[in-house]
C-alpha positions in Angstrom: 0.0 0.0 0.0 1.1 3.8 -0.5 0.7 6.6 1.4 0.1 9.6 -1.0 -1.0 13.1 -0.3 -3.0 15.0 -2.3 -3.1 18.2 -4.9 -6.1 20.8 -5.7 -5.7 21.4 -9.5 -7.8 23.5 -12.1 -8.1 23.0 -15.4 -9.3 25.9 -17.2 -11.2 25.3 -21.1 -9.7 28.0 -23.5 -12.8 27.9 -25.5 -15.6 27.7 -23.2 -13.3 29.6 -19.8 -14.7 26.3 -18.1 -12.6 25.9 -14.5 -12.7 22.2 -12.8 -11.7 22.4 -9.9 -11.2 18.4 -8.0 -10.6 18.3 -4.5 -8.4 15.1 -3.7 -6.2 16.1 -0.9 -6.1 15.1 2.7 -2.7 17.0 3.1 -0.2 18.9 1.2 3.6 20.6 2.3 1.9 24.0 3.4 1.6 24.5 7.5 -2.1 24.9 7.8 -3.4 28.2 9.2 -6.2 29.1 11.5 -7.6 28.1 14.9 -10.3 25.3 15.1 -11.5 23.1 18.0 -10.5 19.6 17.3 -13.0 17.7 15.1 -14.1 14.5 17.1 -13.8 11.4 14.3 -15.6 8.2 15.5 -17.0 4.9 14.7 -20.4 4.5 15.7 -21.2 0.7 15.5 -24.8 0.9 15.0 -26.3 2.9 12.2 -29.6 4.4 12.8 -32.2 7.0 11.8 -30.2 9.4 13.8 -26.7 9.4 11.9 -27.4 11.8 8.7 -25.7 13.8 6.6 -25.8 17.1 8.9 -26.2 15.1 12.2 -24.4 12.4 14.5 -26.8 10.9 17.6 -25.5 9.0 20.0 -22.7 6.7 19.9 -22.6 2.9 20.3 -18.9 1.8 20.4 -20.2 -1.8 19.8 -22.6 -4.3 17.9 -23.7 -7.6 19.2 -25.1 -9.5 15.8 -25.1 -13.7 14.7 -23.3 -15.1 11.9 -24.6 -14.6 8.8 -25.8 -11.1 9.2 -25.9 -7.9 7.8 -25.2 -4.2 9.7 -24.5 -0.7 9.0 -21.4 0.9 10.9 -21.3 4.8 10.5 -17.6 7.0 10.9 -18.8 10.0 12.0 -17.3 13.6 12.5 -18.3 16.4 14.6 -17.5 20.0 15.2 -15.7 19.9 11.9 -15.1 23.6 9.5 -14.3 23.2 6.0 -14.0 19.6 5.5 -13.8 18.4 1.6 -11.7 15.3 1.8 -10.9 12.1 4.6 -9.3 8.9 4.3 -8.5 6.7 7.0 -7.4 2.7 7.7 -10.4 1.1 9.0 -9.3 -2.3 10.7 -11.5 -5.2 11.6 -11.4 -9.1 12.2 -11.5 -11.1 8.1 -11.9 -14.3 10.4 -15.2 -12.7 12.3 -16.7 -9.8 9.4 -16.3 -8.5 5.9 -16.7 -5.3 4.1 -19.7 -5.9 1.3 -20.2 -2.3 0.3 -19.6 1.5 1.6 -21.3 4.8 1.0 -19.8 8.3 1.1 -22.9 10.3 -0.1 -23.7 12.2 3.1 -21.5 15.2 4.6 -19.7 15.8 1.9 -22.2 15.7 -0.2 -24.0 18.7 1.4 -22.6 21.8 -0.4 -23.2 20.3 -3.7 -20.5 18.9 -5.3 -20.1 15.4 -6.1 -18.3 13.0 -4.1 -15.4 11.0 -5.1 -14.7 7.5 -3.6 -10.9 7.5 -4.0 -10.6 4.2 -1.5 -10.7 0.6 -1.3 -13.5 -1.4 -3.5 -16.2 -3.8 -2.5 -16.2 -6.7 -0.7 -13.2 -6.4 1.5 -12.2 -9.4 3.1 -8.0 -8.6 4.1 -9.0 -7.1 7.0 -7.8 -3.7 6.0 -10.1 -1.2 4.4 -9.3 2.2 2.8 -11.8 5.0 3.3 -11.5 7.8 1.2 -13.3 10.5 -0.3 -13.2 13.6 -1.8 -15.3 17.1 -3.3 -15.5 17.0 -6.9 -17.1 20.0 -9.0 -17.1 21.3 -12.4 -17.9 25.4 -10.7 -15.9 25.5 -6.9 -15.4 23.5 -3.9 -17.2 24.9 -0.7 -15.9 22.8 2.0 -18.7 21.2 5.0 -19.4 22.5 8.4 -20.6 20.6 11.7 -21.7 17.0 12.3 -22.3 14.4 9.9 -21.6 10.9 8.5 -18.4 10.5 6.3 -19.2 7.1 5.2 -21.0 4.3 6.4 -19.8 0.9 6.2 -22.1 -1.9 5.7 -20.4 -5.6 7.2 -21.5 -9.3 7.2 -20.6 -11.2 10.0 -18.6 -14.4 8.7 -17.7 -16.1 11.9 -18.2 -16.2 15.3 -16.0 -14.2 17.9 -14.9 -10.5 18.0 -13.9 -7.6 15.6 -12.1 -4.3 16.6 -13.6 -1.8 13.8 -10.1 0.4 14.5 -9.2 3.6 12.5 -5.6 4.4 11.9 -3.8 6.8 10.0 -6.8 9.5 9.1 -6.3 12.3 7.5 -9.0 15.2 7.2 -8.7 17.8 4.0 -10.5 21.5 3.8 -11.3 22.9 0.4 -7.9 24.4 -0.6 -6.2 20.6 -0.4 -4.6 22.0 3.5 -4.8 19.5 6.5 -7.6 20.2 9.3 -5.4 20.2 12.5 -4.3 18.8 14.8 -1.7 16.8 12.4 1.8 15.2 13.2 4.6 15.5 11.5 2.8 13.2 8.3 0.3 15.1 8.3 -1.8 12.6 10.0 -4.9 14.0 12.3 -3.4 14.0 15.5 -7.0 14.8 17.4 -9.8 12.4 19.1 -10.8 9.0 17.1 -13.0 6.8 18.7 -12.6 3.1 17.4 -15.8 1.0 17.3 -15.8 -3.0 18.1 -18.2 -6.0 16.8 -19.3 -9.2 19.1 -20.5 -12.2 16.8 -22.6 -14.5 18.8 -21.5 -13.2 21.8 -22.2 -9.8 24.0 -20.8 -6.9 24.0 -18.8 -7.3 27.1 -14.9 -7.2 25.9 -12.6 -5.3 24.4 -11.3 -7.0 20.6 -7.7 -7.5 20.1 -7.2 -5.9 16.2 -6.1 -8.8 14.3 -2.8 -7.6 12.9 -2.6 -6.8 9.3 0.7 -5.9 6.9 -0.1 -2.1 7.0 3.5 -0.4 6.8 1.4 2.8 5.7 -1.4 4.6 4.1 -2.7 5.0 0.6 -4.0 8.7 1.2 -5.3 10.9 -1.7 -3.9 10.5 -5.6 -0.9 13.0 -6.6 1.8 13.6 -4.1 5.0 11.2 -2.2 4.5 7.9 -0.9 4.8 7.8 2.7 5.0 4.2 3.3 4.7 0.7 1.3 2.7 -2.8 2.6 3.1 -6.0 1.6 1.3 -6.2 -2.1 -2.3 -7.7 -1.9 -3.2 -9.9 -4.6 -7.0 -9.4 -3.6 -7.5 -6.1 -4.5 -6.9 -4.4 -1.0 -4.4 -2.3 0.1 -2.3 -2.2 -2.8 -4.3 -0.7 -5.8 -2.3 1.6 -7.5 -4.0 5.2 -6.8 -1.1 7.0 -8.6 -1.6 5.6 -11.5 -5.7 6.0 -11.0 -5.0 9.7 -10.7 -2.6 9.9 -12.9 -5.4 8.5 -15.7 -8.1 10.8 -14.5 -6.1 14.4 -14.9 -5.1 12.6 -18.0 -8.3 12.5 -19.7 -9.1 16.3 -17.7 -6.4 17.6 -18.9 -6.7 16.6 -22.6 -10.5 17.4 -22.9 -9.5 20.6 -21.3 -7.1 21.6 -23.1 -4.3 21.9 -21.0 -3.1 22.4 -17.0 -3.3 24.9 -14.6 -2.1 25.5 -11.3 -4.5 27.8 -9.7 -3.4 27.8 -6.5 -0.3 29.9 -5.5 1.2 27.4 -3.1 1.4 25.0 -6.1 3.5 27.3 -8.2 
C-alpha cells in the first residue's frame, strides 16, 4: 500500500473559460493556518435514523449481531469547519466480518459537489479497508461545516467471535487541499478518534484485540510522495495503484481541457 498526499488542480477550457476544480487532498507541504476546536472522528457501530448527513446521535462503540448477518457501521465527525476530503485505515477481524459495500454520499455531499470515492472497493475481506473520499465539482469547492456521517460501512458477520472496527492513520482535507489540524509531523490527524468493536454471537462485554494486518502505511489521496509501502495484496486491498488511477483521470481532464493549470499559488 502507498501513502500519497494529495493536490487541488484546475483546469481551465480556452474555448468555453470552463474551471474544474477536484478536490483530492487530505494533506499537502503548506503548514495549515487558522484556529479550530479539534473535530471528534468516531465509529459509531450501529447505524440508525439518527446518523445523517448534517447530524451524528448517539454513539454505540459496539454491535452484538449472529453469523450470517448484515449491519451498517457509521464513521462520524463532529464539530468539523471546512471539511472536503478524509481517508483513514479502518481495521477489523477477516476471520469474524467483511466489508460488502460503503457509502460516502452524506456530509460531503451537502454543499453540492459530487463526491469521489478515492478508496478501497467492495467486498473487503483482508481485514484492511481504505476510506476515502473527496469534493468534486465542475464550478468550486465549498468545504462542509458541523456534524455528519463521512461514510457508512455496511459488514456481514462471517464467523463467530470479536472484531475491533479500529481507525488508523486519518487524515482530514478543507477545500484548498490544506490538512484540518491537529496533524503530526505526516500530516496525519493528531486529534480524538474513537474506534468501534463488533461481538459475533456473543455480548458486547470485551474489548477486541485488532487482528494484525501488513499495513506499513497509508494509501491517502492521488498525486503527491508515498509515505509508506505494505506487503502487495493480490485481492485487491491495500495495494491498488491510486497514482496511476489519478494519474489517468487528470489525463483524460487535462486533454479534454485543453491543457493544465495550477490555480493555487502554493502549487507554483
Amino acid at each position: 500500500m502507498e501513502a500519497l498526499s494529495g493536490i487541488t488542480g484546475r483546469f481551465v477550457v480556452p474555448a468555453a473559460a470552463i474551471a474544474i476544480i477536484v478536490v483530492i487532498a487530505v494533506a499537502s507541504s503548506r503548514t495549515p493556518s487558522g484556529a479550530q476546536s479539534d473535530p471528534i472522528v468516531s465509529v459509531d457501530a450501529i447505524s440508525d435514523a439518527s446518523n445523517t448527513a448534517t447530524t451524528v446521535g448517539p454513539i454505540d462503540t459496539c454491535i452484538s449481531t449472529t453469523a450470517g448477518a448484515t449491519f451498517d457501521a457509521d464513521v462520524v465527525i463532529q464539530g468539523v469547519t471546512n471539511i472536503a476530503g478524509f481517508q483513514a485505515n479502518l481495521l477489523y477481524n477477516p476471520s469474524v466480518l467483511k466489508v460488502t459495500s460503503v457509502n460516502y454520499n452524506f456530509l460531503l455531499a451537502t454543499t453540492g459537489a459530487s463526491v469521489l470515492d478515492l478508496g478501497n472497493s467492495a467486498p473487503d475481506t483482508d481485514g484492511d479497508f481504505l476510506l476515502a473520499a473527496a469534493m468534486f465539482s465542475f464550478i468550486s469547492v465549498t468545504g462542509a461545516n458541523g456534524d455528519g456521517v463521512l461514510a457508512q460501512v455496511t459488514f456481514q458477520a462471517v464467523g463467530s467471535g470479536s472484531s475491533a472496527l479500529d481507525l488508523t492513520s486519518v487524515k482530514l482535507s478543507d477545500a484548498n487541499g490544506i490538512p484540518i489540524p491537529p496533524t503530526d509531523a505526516s500530516n496525519f490527524y493528531a486529534g480524538p478518534v474513537n474506534d468501534g468493536s463488533v461481538a459475533v454471537d456473543s455480548s458486547c462485554t470485551s474489548t477486541p484485540t485488532p487482528t494484525p494486518v501488513a499495513v506499513g502505511g497509508l494509501a491517502a489521496f492521488p498525486g503527491v510522495a508515498e509515505h509508506a509501502a505494505a506487503t502487495a495484496d493480490p485481492s485487491g486491498g491495500s495495494s491498488f495503484p491510486y497514482a496511476a488511477l489519478a494519474g489517468g483521470l487528470v489525463g483524460v481532464l487535462a486533454l479534454a481541457a485543453g491543457g493544465w493549470y495550477a490555480g493555487r499559488r502554493w502549487l507554483r
